[in-house]
C-alpha positions as CSV (number, residue, x, y, z in Angstrom):
1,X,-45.2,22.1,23.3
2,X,-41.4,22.4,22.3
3,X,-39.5,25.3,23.9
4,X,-36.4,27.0,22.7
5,X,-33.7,26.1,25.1
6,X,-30.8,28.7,24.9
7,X,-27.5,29.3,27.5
8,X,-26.9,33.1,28.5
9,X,-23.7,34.6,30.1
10,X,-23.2,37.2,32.5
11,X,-20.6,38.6,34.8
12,X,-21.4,37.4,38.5
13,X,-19.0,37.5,41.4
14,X,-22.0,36.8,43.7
15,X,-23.3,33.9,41.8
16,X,-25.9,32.9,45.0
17,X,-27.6,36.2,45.2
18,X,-28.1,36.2,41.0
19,X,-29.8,32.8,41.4
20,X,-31.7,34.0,44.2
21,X,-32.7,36.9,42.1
22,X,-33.7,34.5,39.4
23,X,-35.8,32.6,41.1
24,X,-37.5,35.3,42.7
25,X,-39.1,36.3,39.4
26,X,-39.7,32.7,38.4
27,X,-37.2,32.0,35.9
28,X,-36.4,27.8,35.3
29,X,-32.7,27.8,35.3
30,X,-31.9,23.9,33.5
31,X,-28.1,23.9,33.8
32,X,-25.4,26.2,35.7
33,X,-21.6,26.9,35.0
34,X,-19.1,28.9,36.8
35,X,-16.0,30.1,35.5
36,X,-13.6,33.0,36.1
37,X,-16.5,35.3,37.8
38,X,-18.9,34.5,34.9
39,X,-21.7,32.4,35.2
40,X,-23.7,30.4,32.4
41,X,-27.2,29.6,32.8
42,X,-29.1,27.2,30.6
43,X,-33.0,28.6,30.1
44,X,-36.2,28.8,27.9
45,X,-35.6,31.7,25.3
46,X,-39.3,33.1,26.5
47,X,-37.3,34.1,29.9
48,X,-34.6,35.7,28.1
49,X,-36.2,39.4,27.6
50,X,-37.6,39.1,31.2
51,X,-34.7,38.7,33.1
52,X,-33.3,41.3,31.0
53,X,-36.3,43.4,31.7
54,X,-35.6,42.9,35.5
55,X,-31.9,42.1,36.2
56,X,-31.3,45.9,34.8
57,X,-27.7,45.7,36.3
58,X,-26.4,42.0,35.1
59,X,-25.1,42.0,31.7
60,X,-26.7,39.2,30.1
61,X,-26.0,37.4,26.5
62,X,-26.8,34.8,24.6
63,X,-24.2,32.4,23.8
64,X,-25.2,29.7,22.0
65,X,-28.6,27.3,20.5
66,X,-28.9,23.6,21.6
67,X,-31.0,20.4,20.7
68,X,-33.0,20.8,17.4
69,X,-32.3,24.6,17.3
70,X,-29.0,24.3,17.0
71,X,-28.9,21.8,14.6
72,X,-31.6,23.8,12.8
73,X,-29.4,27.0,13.0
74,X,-26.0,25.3,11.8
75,X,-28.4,23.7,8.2
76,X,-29.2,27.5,8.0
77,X,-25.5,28.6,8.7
78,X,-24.2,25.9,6.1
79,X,-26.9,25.7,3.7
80,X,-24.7,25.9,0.9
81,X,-21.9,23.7,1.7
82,X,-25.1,21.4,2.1
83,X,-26.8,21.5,-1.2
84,X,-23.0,21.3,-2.9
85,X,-22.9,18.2,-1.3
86,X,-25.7,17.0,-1.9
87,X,-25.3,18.0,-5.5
88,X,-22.1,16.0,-5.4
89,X,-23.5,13.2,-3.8
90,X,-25.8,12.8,-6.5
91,X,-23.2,13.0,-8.9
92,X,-20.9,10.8,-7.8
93,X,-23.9,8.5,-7.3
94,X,-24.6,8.8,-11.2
95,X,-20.7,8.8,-12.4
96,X,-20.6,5.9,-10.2
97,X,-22.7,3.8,-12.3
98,X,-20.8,5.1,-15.4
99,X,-18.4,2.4,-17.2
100,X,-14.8,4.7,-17.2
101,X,-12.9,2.2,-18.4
102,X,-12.2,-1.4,-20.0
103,X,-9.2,-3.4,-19.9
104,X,-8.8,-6.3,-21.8
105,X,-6.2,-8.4,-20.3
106,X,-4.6,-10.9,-23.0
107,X,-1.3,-10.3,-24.7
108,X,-2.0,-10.8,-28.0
109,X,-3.2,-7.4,-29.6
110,X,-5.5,-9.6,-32.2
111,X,-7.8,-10.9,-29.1
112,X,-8.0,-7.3,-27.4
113,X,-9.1,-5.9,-30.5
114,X,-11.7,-8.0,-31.3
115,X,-13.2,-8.9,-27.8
116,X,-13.7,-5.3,-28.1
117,X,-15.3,-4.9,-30.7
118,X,-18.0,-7.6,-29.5
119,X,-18.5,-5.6,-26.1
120,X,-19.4,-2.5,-28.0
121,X,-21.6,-4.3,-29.8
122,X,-23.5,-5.6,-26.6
123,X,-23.2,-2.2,-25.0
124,X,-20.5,-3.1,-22.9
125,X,-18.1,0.7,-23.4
126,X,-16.7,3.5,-22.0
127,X,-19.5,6.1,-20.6
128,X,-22.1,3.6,-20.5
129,X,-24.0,2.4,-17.8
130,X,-22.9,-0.5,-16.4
131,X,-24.6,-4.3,-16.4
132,X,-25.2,-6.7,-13.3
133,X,-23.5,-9.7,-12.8
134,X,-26.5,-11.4,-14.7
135,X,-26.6,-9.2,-18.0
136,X,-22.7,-9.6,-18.5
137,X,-22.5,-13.8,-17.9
138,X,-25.1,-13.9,-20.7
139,X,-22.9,-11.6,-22.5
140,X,-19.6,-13.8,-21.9
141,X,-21.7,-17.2,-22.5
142,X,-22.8,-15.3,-26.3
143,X,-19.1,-14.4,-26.9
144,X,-17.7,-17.8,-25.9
145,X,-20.4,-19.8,-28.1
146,X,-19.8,-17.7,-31.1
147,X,-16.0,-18.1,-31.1
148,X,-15.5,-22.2,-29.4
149,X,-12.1,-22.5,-31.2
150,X,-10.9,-19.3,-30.7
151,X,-11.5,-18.8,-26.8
152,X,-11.3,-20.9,-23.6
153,X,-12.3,-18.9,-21.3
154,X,-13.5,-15.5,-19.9
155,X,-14.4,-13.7,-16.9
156,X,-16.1,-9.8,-16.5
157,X,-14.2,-8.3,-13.0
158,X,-16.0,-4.9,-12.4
159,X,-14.4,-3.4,-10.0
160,X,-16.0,0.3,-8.9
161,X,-16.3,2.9,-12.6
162,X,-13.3,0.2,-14.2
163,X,-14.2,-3.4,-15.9
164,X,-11.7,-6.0,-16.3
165,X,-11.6,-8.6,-18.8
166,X,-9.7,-11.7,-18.3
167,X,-9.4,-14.0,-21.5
168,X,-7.8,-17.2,-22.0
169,X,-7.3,-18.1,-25.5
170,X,-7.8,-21.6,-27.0
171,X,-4.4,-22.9,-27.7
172,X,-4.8,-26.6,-29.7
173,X,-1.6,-28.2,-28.6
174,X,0.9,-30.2,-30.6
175,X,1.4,-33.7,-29.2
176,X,4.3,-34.6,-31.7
177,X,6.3,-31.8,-29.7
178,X,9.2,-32.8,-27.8
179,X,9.4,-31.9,-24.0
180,X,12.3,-29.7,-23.5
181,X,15.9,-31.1,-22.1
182,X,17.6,-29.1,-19.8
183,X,20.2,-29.2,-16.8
184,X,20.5,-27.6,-13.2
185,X,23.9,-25.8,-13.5
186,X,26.2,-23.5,-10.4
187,X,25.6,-19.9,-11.5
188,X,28.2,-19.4,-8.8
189,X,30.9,-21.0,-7.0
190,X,29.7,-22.6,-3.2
191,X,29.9,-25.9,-1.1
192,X,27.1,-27.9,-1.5
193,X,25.2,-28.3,1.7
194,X,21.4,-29.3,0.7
195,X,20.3,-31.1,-2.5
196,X,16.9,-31.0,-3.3
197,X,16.6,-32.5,-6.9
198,X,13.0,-33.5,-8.3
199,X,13.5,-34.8,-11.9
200,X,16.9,-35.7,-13.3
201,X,20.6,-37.0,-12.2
202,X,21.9,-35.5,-9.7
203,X,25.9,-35.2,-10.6
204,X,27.1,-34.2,-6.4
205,X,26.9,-34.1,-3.1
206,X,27.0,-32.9,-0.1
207,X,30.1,-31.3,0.9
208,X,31.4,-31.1,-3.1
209,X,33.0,-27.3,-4.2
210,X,31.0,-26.6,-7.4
211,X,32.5,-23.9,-9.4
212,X,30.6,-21.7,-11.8
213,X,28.9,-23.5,-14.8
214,X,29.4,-27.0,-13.5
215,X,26.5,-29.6,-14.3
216,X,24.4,-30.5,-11.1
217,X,21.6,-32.5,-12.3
218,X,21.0,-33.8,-15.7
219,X,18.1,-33.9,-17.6
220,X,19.9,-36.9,-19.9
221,X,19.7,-40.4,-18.1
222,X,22.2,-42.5,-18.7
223,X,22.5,-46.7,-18.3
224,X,26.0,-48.3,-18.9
225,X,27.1,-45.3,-20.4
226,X,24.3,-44.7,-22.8
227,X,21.5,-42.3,-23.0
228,X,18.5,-44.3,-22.1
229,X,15.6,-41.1,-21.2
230,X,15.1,-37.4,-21.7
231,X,14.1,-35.2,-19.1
232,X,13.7,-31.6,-17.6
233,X,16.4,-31.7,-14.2
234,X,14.0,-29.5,-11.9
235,X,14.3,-28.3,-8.3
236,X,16.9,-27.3,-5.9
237,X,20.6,-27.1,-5.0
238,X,21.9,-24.9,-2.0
239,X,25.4,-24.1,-1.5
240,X,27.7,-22.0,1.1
241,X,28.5,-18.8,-0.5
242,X,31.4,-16.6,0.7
243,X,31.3,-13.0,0.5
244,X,33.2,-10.4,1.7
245,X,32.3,-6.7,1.8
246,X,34.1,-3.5,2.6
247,X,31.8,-0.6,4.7
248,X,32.9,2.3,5.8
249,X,31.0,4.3,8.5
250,X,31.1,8.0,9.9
251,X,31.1,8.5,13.5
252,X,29.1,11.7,13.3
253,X,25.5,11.7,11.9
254,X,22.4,14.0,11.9
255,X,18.8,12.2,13.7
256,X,15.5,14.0,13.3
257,X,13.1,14.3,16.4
258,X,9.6,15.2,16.6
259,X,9.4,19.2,18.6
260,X,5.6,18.5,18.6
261,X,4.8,21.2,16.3
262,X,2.3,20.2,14.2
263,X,0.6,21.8,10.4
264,X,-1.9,20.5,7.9
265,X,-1.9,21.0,4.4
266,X,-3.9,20.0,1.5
267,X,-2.1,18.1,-1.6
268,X,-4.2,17.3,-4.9
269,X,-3.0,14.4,-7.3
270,X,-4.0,14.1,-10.7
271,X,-2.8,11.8,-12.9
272,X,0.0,10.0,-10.6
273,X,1.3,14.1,-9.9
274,X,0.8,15.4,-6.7
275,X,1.0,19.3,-5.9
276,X,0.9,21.1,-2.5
277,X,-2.2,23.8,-1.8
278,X,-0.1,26.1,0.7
279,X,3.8,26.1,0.9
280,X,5.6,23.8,3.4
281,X,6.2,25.9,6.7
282,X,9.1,23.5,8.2
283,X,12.4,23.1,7.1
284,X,12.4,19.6,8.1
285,X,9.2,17.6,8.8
286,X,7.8,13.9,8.6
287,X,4.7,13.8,6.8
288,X,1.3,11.8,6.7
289,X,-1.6,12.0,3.9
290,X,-5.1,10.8,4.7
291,X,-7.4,10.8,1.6
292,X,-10.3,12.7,1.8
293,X,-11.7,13.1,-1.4
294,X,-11.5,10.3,-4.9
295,X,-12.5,10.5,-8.4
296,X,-11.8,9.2,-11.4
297,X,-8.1,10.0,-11.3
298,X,-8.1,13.0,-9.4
299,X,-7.6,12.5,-5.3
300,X,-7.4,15.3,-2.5
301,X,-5.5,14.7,0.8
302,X,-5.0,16.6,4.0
303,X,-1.5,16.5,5.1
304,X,-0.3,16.2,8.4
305,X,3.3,17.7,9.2
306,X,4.9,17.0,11.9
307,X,8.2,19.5,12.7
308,X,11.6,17.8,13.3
309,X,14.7,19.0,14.6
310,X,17.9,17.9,13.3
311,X,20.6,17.0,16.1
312,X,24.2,15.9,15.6
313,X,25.4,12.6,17.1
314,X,28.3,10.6,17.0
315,X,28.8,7.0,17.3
316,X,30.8,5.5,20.0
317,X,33.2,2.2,18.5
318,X,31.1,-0.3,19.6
319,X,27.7,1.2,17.7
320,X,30.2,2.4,14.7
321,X,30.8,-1.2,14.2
322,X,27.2,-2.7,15.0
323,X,25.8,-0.4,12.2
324,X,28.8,-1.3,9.5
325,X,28.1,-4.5,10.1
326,X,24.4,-4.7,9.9
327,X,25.2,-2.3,6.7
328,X,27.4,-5.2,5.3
329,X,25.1,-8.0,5.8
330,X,21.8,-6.0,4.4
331,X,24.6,-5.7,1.3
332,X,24.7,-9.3,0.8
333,X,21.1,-9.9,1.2
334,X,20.0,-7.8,-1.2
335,X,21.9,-10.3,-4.1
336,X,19.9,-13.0,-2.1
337,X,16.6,-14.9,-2.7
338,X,13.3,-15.4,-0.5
339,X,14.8,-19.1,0.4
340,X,18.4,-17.9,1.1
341,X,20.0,-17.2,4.8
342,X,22.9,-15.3,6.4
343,X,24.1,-18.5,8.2
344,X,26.9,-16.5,10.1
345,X,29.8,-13.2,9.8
346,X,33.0,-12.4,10.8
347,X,34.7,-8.7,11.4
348,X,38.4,-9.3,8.9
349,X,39.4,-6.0,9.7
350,X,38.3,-2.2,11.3
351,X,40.6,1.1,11.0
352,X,38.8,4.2,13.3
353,X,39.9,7.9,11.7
354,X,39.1,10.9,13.0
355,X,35.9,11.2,11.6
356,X,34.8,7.3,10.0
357,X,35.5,3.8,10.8
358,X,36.1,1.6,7.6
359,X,35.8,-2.4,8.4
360,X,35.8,-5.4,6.4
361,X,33.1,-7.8,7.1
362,X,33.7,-11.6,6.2
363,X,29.7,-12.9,5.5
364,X,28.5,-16.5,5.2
365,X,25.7,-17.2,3.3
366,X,23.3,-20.6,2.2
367,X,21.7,-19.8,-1.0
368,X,20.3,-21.8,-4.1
369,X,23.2,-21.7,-7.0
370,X,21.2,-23.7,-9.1
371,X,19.3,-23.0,-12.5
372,X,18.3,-24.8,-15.2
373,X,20.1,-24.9,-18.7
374,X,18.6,-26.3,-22.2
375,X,20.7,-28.8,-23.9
376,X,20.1,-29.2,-27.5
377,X,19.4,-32.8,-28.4
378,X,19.8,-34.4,-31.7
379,X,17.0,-36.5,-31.9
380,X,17.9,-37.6,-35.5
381,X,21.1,-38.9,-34.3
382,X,20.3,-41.1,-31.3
383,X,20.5,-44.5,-30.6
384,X,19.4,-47.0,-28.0
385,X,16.9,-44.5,-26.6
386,X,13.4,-46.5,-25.4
C-alpha cells in the first residue's frame, strides 16, 4: 500500500528533545533538515494529525507534496495550461500536415503558371494535406511524360508546411551558334605578379605595369600575324595594387561593460516585424533572443537583457594608431575579393590634436585585375581562319 509522504515545519531550538518526542509516540521520521531554529521533517501524512494531536506546543505545518502526489497536485494546479497545450499540440500536429505554401522555382512566368495548374489538378495546393515522398515522384514522373519537350527535369523539396518545386526546362540548343569571343582586360592599374591564364594569349608578364583597359589575354589566336582560332581568354591575372587611405581617429571613446544586471522580455514577430511585450528597462543593454514558440510566420522569443554601463576611455598614441591603421586596411579590403590579400602597409603620415589623430596609411595589396571583355567578330569578313 502507497502512503502519502509530506515534509512539515516547525520552530525547534531543541531539535534533539523534538525527535525524542517523536519517536516516543511512534512517528517514522524519513528525512531531517535544520535551518535557522526551524526544523523540517519528512513523514507519512497519516502521522500528520497525531503529532499535532500530541506535540500541543510545537507549531507544525505542512510545506510541501513529494513523489506522485506532488506531481499529481501540480496536473491539478495547472490543469488548464495542460489541456491548452494539449489542444495546441494537436493543432500544430494537424496544421503541420497542412501544405501552406508552393513555390515554383523557374524564371520564366509561362512554366510557373502552368506547373501550377497541373499540381492543382493532382491535389498538390495550398491547405491541402500533404503527399509522401511516393505519391509526389508518381506525380513528377506523370508531369514530366506529359510535357517531354517542354521539361527536363523536376524535383518536389518539402520542407516542414512549405513545398518547393525545382524545374529545369528543356532548352533544344542551336549547334550553328557561334561560341562567344572575348578578352581578359586590367579593370585597374597594378604590377603583374601571378598569371594564371586557362584559354587564350596571354599578352604580359610578370613584372609588366598594366594600366586600366589594357588587353591581357586574347581570345583571338594569331599565327604570322593572322587570325588562325577563336576563343573565350578565361582565368586569372593578379597584380600589386597601391592604395592609400586617409583615417582619422579620436582619442576619446565610449566602451560598454556588462554590471551583471540582468531582465527578460518577450518580443513577437510577425511577418519579418518584431515588437516588444514590456518596455526596455535599461538605457543601454546587449541583448539575446531564444525562440520559444513558431508558426506559420508568426514567432515568439524571450529576451535576455543584459545592463551595460557606458565608460569614457581615451587612447594612448600607440593604440590611436593601431586602430587607424587596422581601420585603413579593413577600408581596402572591403573593395577586395575572396582571392585577394593585404601583402603589406606603411604609416605616410600621423598629426595628434587635442582630441583625434588623423594618419595616412600607405596599403599594398595583391588582387585579380582581370575580367573578361566580348569582342565583336565579323565572321563574314574573315580570311585564313581553319
Amino acid at each position: 500500500m502507497n502512503r502519502k509522504i509530506i515534509w512539515i515545519l516547525a520552530d525547534c531550538k531543541d531539535y534533539y528533545k523534538l525527535i525524542y518526542k517523536l519517536q516516543y509516540i511512534n512517528i517514522f521520521i524519513y528525512d531531517i533538515k535544520y535551518a535557522d531554529n526551524k526544523i523540517h521533517l519528512k513523514i507519512n501524512n497519516d502521522d500528520y494529525e497525531r503529532i499535532k494531536k500530541y506535540l500541543v506546543s510545537y507549531n507544525f505545518k505542512k510545506e510541501s507534496n513529494t513523489g506522485i502526489y506532488k506531481i499529481i497536485q501540480k496536473i491539478n494546479d495547472n490543469k488548464i495550461f495542460i489541456s491548452c497545450l494539449m489542444i495546441g499540440i494537436i493543432v500544430f500536429i494537424v496544421l503541420s500536415n497542412l501544405v501552406v505554401k508552393i513555390n515554383i522555382i523557374h524564371e520564366n512566368s509561362e512554366i510557373r503558371e502552368f506547373i501550377k495548374e497541373e499540381l492543382d489538378d493532382y491535389g498538390v495546393k495550398v491547405l491541402s494535406f500533404k503527399k509522401n515522398y511516393k505519391e509526389l515522384d508518381e506525380i513528377r514522373n506523370k508531369i514530366l511524360d506529359k510535357y517531354p519537350d517542354k521539361l527536363d527535369w523536376m524535383e518536389f523539396e518539402v520542407n516542414g508546411m512549405i513545398i518547393n518545386v525545382k524545374v529545369e526546362e528543356r532548352i533544344i540548343t542551336d549547334i550553328n551558334k557561334e561560341n562567344k569571343v572575348c578578352d581578359l582586360v586590367a579593370v585597374k592599374p597594378g604590377v603583374i605578379n601571378d598569371i594564371l591564364v586557362t584559354s587564350g594569349d596571354i599578352l604580359v608578364n610578370i613584372n609588366d605595369y598594366v594600366r586600366e583597359g589594357d588587353i591581357l589575354a586574347t581570345g583571338i589566336i594569331k599565327y604570322n600575324e593572322e587570325d588562325k582560332r577563336y576563343t573565350c581568354a578565361s582565368g586569372s591575372v593578379y597584380a600589386t595594387v597601391w592604395y592609400t587611405v586617409s583615417v582619422t581617429i579620436p582619442l576619446n571613446y565610449y566602451e560598454y561593460v556588462e554590471t551583471g544586471n540582468k531582465k527578460y522580455n518577450l518580443i513577437w514577430e510577425n511577418n519579418g516585424n518584431k515588437k516588444k511585450i514590456l518596455k526596455s528597462r535599461f538605457e543601454n543593454y546587449n541583448s539575446k533572443l531564444n525562440n520559444i514558440f513558431h508558426i506559420f510566420d508568426f514567432k515568439l522569443y524571450l529576451e535576455e537583457e543584459k545592463e551595460t554601463e557606458k565608460i569614457l576611455k581615451t587612447y594612448s598614441e600607440n593604440e590611436a594608431l593601431e586602430v587607424g591603421v587596422e581601420k585603413a586596411i579593413n577600408n581596402v579590403k572591403i573593395k577586395l575579393n575572396d582571392n585577394d590579400e593585404i601583402i603589406d602597409k606603411k604609416v605616410l603620415k600621423k598629426t595628434v590634436n587635442d582630441s583625434k589623430m588623423d594618419i595616412e596609411v600607405f596599403v599594398i595589396a595583391k588582387e585579380v585585375i582581370s575580367a573578361q571583355k566580348e569582342v565583336v567578330i565579323d565572321y563574314n569578313n574573315e580570311e585564313g581562319i581553319d
